[in-house]
C-alpha positions, 0 to 999 in steps of 0.5 A: 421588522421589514427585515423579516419580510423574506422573498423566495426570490432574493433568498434563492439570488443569494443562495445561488451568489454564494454558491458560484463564488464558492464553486468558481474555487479561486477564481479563473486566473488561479485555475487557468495557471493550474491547468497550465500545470498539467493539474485538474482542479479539486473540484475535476478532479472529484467529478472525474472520481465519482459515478456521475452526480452521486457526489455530495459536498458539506461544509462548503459554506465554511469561512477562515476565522483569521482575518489578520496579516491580510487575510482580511482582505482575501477570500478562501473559496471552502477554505481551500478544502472540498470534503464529501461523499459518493459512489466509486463502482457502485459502494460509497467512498468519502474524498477531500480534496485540497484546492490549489487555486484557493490561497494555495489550498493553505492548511488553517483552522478549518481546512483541518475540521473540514477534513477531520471531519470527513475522515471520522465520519468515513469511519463512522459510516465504514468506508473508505476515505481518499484525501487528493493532496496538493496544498501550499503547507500551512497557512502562517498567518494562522500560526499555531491554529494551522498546525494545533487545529489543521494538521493535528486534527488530521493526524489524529484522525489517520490514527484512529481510523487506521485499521477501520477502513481504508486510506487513500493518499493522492499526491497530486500536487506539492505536500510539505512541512507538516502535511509531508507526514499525512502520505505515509499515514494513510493506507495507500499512497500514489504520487503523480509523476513530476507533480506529487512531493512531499517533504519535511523542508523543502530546498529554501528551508533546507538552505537556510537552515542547513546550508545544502542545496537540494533539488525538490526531486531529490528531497521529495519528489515521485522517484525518491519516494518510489525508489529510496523510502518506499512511502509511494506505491505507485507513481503514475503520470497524470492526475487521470491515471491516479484517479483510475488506479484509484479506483482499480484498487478499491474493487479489491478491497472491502469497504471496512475491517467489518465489510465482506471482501469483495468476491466476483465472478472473474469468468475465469475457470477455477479448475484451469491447468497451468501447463506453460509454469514448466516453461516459465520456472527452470528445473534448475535452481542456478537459473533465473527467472521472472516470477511476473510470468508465473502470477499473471499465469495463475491468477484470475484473467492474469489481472495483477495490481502491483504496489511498491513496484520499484521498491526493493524489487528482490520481493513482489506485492499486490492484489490479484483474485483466485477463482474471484476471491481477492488476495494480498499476494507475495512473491519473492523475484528471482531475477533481483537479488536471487530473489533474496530478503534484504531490510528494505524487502523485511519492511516492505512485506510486513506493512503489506501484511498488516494492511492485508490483516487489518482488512480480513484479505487472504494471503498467498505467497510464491516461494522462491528465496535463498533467505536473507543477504549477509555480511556487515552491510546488512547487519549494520542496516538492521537486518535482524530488526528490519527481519523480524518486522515481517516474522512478527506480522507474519505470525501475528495475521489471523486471515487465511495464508497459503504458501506455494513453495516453488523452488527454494525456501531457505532459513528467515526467507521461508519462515517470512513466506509462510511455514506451517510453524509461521501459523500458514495454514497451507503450504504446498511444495513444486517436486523442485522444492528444497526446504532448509534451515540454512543454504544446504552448501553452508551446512556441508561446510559445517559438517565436512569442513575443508581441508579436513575432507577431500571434495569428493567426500563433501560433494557426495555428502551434500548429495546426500543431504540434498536426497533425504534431507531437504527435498519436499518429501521429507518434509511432506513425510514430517507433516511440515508441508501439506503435500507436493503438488504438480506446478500445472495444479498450482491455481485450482489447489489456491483456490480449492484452499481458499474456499475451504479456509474463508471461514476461517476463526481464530482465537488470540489472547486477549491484550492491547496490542503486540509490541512490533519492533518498528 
């Protein structure tokens, strides 16, 4: 029984050997080529996350169970996974964070449990989750067991807290095969700049299988998924940058759907004039402007965190404060498209609103569309399906919603902003507001149609129905808009609103779930 006869001292020897062997990831050749990358490590990339010593790791002792096709002979420091817990500006947040260095950060059997696991018990404990991804895919040796018990665990674990707390996916290195699909799970995506991609098959499967030559870049790279599908809401140019962003955002964000959201003192007058908006927003409805200059006007400190930038530019979304309450703010851009809807602006505005809604976070719109393009283009891309995408969330949202009607707010296009009919609880109209069903020239067309009328009589018809009918008094007479409000007013009338409304109840009939055309 010698055996038995433990001594602190070679018990504390082993502990601390298998401790360096696991924090030296996959040694110092593999994590010198990954610096020559211009990449930080897992493990620097969660001590430049975290407040300094409040990250706690778990299962960093955890082994591969596979020692087949020469497994046997490799180790795989943590299973090429790093999973915990620490604080992010004060509030808890839980990470995992693939290791390159160790075997590629390979997808096995417990690299997925490592990270199933960390993201259920961010659900449990209501926090947010933050996954740093750059892995190799999935580990073949480990066949099925990669994809049935790795990637499988993960989605189902994205699913079910989907809507609990918040997901943060961090491209920061390659994201393929089956984990290509874990980006667009989350909540939130940024990619690094030349670094980050993500795809189903990348350039040699795509040739093998289907004969086409294809850059990484083309099929998956950081500009694609920030310009073509939308799935990145930033890319940002270092692992540094995306671990900051990371962190800006979250001080938006409540920790849970069950968290209060998180309300500060920004210092910035509530009660604040926005003289220079008559400068910034021509009278004149044929000239343009950037609706940039009007939100970093009226929000708090001018501090405006924008998502999907260079995804369908004709709409902005993002997250700012009024009077220290955060909101999901909406804007359509003038100078993009005449700030018209378009499918990928219907898409983009209904994921915004889901997530906002998920998370009890106000809603405030700056209204100022022509509604949605026409013609077979559009139709064909499913306008009417990608539209509707954005009326049914729109509709479906239960937190506080304002709308700021600046200048035109035309047919779907106003209706996707937020009318009284929408369920928005506040809409407020600029005296150049015109509100309509359909662009005022079209409906002329329809009433006084050419050929039959001399242009004198449809121009002053069209005056007409300019002066009674689609100016925001009539609509303020009808009770369909709360009022009409000098643009100087627009901040403090915001604000005002929201303190009113942020107990806001909502009683829904009780179902499943609602059937979003997706």
């Amino acid at each position: 029984m010698d055996f038995m006869k433990f001594k602190w001292e070679d018990k504390l020897k082993e502990f601390r050997e298998r401790r360096d062997k696991v924090m030296a990831m996959g040694g110092e050749k593999a994590v010198e080529r990954q610096h020559k990358r211009n990449k930080l490590t897992a493990r620097e990339r969660i001590e430049k996350f975290f407040e300094p010593d409040t990250f706690v790791e778990n299962y960093e002792f955890i082994k591969k169970r596979v020692n087949d096709f020469g497994l046997e002979k490799k180790e795989i420091a943590a299973d090429g996974v790093v999973t915990g817990y620490g604080k992010v500006n004060g509030r808890y947040v839980c990470v995992w964070s693939q290791d390159f260095t160790a075997h590629g950060g390979t997808m096995g059997e417990q690299h997925g449990f490592k990270v199933s696991e960390i993201i259920n018990r961010a659900m449990w404990q209501g926090i947010p989750v933050v996954g740093m991804m750059d892995s190799g895919g999935a580990r073949l040796q480990e066949g099925m067991q990669a994809g049935h018990l790795g990637y499988g665990r993960i989605i189902m674990a994205n699913v079910q807290v989907s809507g609990v707390i918040p997901q943060f996916a961090l491209v920061m290195g390659n994201c393929g095969g089956g984990g290509g699909y874990l980006p667009a799970l989350h909540d939130i995506c940024f990619m690094v700049r030349e670094k980050g991609t993500m795809f189903i098959g990348g350039p040699h499967f795509c040739k093998t299988v289907i004969g086409e030559d294809a850059t990484v870049e083309e099929l998956g790279g950081s500009n694609m998924h920030s310009q073509v599908t939308g799935i990145c809401d930033l890319q940002v140019d270092d692992d540094e940058e995306c671990l900051e962003k990371t962190k800006e955002l979250l001080s938006f964000l409540p920790s849970s759907c069950n968290s209060p959201i998180p309300v500060v003192n920004t210092g910035d007058n509530p009660n604040r004039k926005n003289e220079k908006l008559l400068d910034i927003v021509p009278a004149d409805h044929t000239k343009s402007y950037d609706m940039h200059r009007v939100i970093e006007e009226i929000v708090d400190n001018g501090h405006f965190f924008e998502i999907k930038p260079e995804y369908a530019k004709n709409l902005i979304i993002g997250f700012a404060r009024f009077g220290g309450t955060p909101v999901g703010l909406m804007a359509n851009q003038p100078n993009y498209l005449a700030g018209c809807f378009d499918v990928e602006a219907g898409t983009k505005i209904a994921r915004f609103i889901r997530f906002c809604n998920a998370f009890n976070i106000p809603l405030v719109s700056l209204t100022d569309t022509p509604a949605y393009l026409v013609g077979t283009d559009q139709e064909q891309k499913g306008v009417i399906k990608h539209g509707c995408k954005g009326l049914f969330a729109y509709a479906e949202a239960d937190v506080p919603k304002i709308n700021i009607v600046l200048r035109k707010a035309y047919a779907g296009g106003y209706a996707n902003m937020g009318n009284k009919s929408m369920g928005c609880d506040v809409v407020l109209a600029w005296p150049t507001a015109v509100l309509i069903i359909v662009v005022p020239e079209g409906a002329i067309d329809v009433f006084y149609p050419r050929g039959k009328f001399s242009e004198e009589v449809r121009l002053a018809e069209l005056e007409k129905y300019y002066k009674d009918y689609i100016n925001p008094w009539f609509m303020a007479e009808r009770g369909f808009i709360d009022g009409v409000i000098e643009p100087e007013d627009t901040r403090m009338r915001i604000i005002k609103a929201l303190h009113f409304l942020k107990d806001k109840k909502v009683s829904t009939p009780k179902k499943k779930l609602g059937n979003i055309y997706l």
